[in-house]
N, C-alpha and C positions, 0 to 999 in steps of 0.2 A: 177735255173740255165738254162740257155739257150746254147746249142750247134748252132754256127752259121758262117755263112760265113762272113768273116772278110776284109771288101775294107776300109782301115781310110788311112787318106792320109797324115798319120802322118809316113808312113812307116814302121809301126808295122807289126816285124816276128815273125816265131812261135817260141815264148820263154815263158819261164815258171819262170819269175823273182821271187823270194822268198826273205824275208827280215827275220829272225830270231834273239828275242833279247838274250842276256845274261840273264843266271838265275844263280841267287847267293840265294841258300835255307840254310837258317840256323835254325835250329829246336826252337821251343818252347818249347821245353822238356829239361831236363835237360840231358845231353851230358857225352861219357865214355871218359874217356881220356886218360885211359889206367893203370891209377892209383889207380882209383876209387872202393871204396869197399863197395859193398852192407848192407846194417842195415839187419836185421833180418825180417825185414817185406817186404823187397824189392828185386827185382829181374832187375839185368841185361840185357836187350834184344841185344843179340850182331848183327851186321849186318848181314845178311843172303841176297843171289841173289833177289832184288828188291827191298831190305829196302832203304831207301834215309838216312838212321841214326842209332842210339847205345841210347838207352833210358833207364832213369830208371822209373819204374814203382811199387808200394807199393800196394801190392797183397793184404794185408790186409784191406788196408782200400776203396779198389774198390766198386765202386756203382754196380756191379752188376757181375758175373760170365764171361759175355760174354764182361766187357768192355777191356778187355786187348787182346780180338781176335780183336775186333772192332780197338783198338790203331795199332796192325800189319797191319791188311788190310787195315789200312786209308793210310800206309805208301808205298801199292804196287803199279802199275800202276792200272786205270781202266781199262785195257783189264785182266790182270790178276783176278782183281778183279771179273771182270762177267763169266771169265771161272770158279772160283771158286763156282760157285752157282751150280756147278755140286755135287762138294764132297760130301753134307748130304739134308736133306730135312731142317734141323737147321741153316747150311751154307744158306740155299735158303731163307729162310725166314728173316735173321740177314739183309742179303745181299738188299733183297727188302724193305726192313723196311724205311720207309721217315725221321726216326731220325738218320739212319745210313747213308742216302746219306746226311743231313745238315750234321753232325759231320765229313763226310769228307769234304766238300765243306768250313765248318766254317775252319782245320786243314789246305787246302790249301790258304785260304784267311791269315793265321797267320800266317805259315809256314816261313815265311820271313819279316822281317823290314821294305824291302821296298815291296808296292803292284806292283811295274813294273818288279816284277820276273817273273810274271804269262805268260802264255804263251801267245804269241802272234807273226802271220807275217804279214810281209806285201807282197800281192801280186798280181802279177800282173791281169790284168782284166780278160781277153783272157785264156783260156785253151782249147788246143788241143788235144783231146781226144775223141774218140769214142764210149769208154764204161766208163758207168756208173762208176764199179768200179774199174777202173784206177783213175779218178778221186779223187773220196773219199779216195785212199791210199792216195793221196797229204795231206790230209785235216787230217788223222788221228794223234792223241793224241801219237801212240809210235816213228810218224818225228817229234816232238817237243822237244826232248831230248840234240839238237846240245846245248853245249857250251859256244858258240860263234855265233856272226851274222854270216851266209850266203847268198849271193848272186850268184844262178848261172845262166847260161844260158842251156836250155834244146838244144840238137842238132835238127838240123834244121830237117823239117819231109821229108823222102823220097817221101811219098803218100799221097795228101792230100785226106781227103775224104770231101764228100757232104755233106751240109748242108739241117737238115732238122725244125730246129727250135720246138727244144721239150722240154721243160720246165720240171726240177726236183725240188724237197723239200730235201735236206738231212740231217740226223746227222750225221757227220764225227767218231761220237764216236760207238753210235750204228748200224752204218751202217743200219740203217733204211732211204730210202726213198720213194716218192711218186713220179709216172711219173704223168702232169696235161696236157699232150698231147700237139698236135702240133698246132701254130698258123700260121696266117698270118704275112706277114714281113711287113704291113703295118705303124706297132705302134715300138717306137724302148724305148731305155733310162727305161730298169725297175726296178721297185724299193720292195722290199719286207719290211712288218713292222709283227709285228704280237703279240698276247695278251696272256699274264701267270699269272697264278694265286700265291695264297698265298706260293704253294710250288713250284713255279717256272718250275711249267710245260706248255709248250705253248699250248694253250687251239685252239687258231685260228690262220689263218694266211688270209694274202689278199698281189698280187699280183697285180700290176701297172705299166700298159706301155703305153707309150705317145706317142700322133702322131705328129711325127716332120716336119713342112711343112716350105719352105721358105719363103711365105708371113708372116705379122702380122695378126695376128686374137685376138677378144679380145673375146676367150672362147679358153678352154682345154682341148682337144676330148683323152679321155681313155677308156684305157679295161683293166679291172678289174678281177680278177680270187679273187673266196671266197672259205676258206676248207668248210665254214658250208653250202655252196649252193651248193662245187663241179661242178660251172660254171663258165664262161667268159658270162660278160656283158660289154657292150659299155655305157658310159655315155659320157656327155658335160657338164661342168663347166664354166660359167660365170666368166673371170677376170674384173679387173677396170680400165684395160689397155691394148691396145691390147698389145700384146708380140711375140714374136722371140726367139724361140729356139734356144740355143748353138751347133753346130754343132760338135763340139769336146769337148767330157769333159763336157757335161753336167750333168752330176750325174745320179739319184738321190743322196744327200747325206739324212742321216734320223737323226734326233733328236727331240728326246721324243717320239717317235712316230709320226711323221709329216714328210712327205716326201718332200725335196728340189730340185729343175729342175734350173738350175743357165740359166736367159733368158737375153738378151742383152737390152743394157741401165736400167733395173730396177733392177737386181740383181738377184733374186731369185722368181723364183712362190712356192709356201707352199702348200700342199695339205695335210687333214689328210681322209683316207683313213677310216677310222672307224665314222668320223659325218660329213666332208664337202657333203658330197652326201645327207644330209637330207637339208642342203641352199642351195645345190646345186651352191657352187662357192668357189673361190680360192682367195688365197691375196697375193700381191705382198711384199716385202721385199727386202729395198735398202743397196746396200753395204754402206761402210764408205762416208761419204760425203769426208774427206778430203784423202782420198786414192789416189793415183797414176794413175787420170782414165788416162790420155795419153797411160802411160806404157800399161794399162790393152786393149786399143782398140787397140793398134799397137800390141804387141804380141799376143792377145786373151787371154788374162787371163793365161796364160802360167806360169807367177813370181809370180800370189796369190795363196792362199791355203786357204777354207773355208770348215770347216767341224765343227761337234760336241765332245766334249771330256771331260769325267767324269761330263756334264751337263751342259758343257757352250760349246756357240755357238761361236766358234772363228773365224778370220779373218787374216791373216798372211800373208804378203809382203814382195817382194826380190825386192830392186831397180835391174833392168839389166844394168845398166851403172856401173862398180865401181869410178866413179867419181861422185857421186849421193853423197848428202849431208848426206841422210843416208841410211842404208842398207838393215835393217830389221826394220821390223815395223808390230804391231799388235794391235788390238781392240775384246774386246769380248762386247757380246749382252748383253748390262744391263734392258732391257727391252725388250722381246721378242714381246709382244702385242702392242705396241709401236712402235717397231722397230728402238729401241734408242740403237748405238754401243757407248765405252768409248774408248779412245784410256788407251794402256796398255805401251808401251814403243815405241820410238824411239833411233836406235842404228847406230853409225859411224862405218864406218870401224874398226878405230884407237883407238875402243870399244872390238873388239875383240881379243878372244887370244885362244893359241891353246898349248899342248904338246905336239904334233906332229911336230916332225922338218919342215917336207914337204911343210904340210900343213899351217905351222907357214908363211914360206914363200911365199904363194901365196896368206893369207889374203887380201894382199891388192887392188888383182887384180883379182883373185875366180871368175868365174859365178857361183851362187846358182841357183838350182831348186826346192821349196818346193814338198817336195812329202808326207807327212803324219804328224799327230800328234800323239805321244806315247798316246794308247787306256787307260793305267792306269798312266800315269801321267802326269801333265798339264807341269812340266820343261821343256819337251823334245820335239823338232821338228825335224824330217829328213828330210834333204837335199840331191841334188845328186850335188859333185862339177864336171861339165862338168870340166875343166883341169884336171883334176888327175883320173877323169874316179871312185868315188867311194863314197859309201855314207856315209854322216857324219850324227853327230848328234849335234843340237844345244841345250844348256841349257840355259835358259831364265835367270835364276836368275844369272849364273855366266858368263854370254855373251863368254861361253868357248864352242869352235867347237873342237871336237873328230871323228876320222877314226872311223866309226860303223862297216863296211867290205869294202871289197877290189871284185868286179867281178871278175869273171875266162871267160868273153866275153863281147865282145861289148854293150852298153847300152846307145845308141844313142837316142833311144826313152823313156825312161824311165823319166816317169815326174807325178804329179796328176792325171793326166786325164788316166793313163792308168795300178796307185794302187790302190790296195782297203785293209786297214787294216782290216786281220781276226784275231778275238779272240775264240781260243777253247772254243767249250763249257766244264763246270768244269763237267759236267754229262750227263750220257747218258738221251734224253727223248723221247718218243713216237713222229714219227710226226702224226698229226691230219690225218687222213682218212677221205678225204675229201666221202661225199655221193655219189654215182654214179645217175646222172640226168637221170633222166625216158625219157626214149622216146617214143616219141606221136607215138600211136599207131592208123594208119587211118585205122578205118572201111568203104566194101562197102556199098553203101545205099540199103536197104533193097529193093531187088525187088520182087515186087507185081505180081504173076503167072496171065497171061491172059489165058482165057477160048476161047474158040469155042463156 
């Protein structure tokens, strides 16, 4: 995370837009109802301060003594959860156990029917803040509890402070992070990826910042930050074309592990940060050939939305005219090596439909802004409808646009270029401690005593 001084001339204030989805948790367990009478072998767990549910559970025929502690704490928060590692030396050890953090991770992955319960916002780029952990409350696991979507806006700041360009690593959950110190403001657009092992603990990370100049160059000058080196190094990458950086809204976006810089007229430069540095070059990837380039070089890419979601690489367009043959339009990547897209649908106005009174009404004439795609499921795309000032949600399959939330401020700027969907993490884990780099220690040269 980068703390920094903020000139886009998109007219970005200090706001703190938040996107929050609904979560509808319905248990896996079998459920009290009020009626319900235990057998002989089973026992009732009624709801207590933190339980999400009323389970029954058969004491008798339990795999093991501690699995019916294990079923309560899977059901508390994890901030509770790791204050509880205080109680016993038994509690601390049940608690660190790797089959007790999958058994909760498997219990939230099922927890619900549908996977787009799981937490997730969307938010804005920019955060205003000065310390660290201000910061990370935004980010923490027990603000994910709304409801319902919110979108607010943060009050404007009386004081701004200075920028001094200091890069963090954090977990939101364990409040563990790493400062990786200050840079130059020479390289902008960074992108983080980073590598976890079988039990899903991030083992490395590597850091990526681009130097954006307004000629064409056909090479891609970065600097690099590594946990396992604990440095900033500068490389150069050979493209196969020169390129032009995006000047707004350039990304990165990441999938699979491969970081994306969206450059003008070829789409995309690709960079994977873990083997392009051994060819020492980068590959270009073109948008849809039959895409709306007019629209996209008059607005600037303003009406598309290209990001990664549940492993497919998508492509999603808003005509800006509502007099446009059709409206929305999308392609995902059917060949990533290739760089072969498919189209997936084209949609009319007079395609869509709405429950909403309001919104029913202004179908026909709506400006759409893509701003995200729902991180656990491919139905869903958010929009912001500039008239009605609020964001909607589109579903692919039933061409039906739903009010997601309503702002409590103005949201003039609020577009792609300036969300980034976060997904909690489901568990707290170590960041990497990067090694602290040795510094050259100059010796004087040994001087040689002159005589008389």
């Amino acid at each position: 995370m980068e703390e920094e001084e903020h000139t886009n001339s998109t007219n970005q204030t200090d706001a703190d837009h938040i996107l929050t989805p609904i979560h509808n948790t319905d248990s896996t367990h079998q459920h009290n109802n009020g009626n319900q009478i235990p057998t002989q072998n089973q026992v009732i767990v009624p709801p207590i301060l933190g339980l999400d549910d009323t389970f029954t559970y058969d004491i008798h025929n339990a795999p093991d003594s501690d699995s019916l502690l294990c079923e309560i704490l899977s059901r508390l928060p994890l901030k509770s959860v790791f204050r509880f590692k205080c109680v016993s030396k038994h509690w601390l050890n049940l608690i660190s156990q790797r089959s007790f953090s999958r058994f909760c991770i498997s219990r939230m992955l099922t927890a619900s029917t549908a996977s787009s319960s799981l937490p997730f916002r969307i938010l804005y780029r920019y955060i205003y803040e000065s310390d660290i952990q201000h910061v990370l409350d935004r980010f923490g696991p027990e603000s994910y509890n709304s409801s319902g979507l919110l979108l607010f806006r943060e009050q404007e700041k009386a004081v701004r402070f200075k920028v001094l360009a200091v890069y963090y690593v954090c977990d939101p959950v364990s409040r563990h992070w790493v400062s990786l110190g200050r840079r130059a403001r020479t390289f902008f657009l960074e992108g983080f990826v980073s590598r976890v092992n079988e039990n899903n603990d991030v083992t490395s990370y590597k850091i990526v910042r681009v130097e954006m100049r307004k000629s064409s160059l056909n090479y891609l000058n970065l600097d690099m930050y590594s946990s396992e080196t604990g440095k900033w190094v500068e490389h150069s990458l050979l493209c196969p074309n020169p390129i032009t950086h995006v000047k707004r809204g350039g990304g990165p976006i990441s999938f699979n592990g491969i970081l994306h810089w969206f450059v003008y007229n070829h789409g995309m430069v690709a960079f994977d940060p873990y083997e392009d540095l051994k060819s020492k070059s980068c590959r270009l990837i073109s948008f849809p050939a039959d895409r709306d380039v007019q629209s996209e070089v008059m607005h600037d890419g303003l009406y598309r939305l290209c990001d990664g979601c549940l492993g497919k690489l998508r492509f999603f367009e808003v005509a800006p005219d509502p007099y446009s043959c059709y409206c929305f339009s999308m392609w995902d990547m059917k060949d990533y090596e290739k760089g072969e897209w498919c189209s997936e649908f084209k949609v009319t106005r007079s395609d869509l439909s709405s429950s909403d009174p309001e919104l029913k009404s202004w179908l026909g004439k709506a400006t759409f802004l893509p701003l995200s795609f729902h991180p656990f499921d491919l139905d869903i795309v958010y929009l912001r409808c500039v008239e009605l000032a609020c964001v909607v949600s589109y579903s692919i399959q039933n061409r039906r646009l739903d009010v997601a939330c309503q702002p409590t401020g103005v949201v003039d700027d609020l577009s792609w270029r300036v969300v980034v969907p976060f997904v909690i993490t489901r568990w707290p884990t170590s960041v990497p401690i990067p090694p602290v780099p040795k510094k050259k220690v100059v010796t004087p040269k040994d001087e040689t005593p002159t005589g008389r």
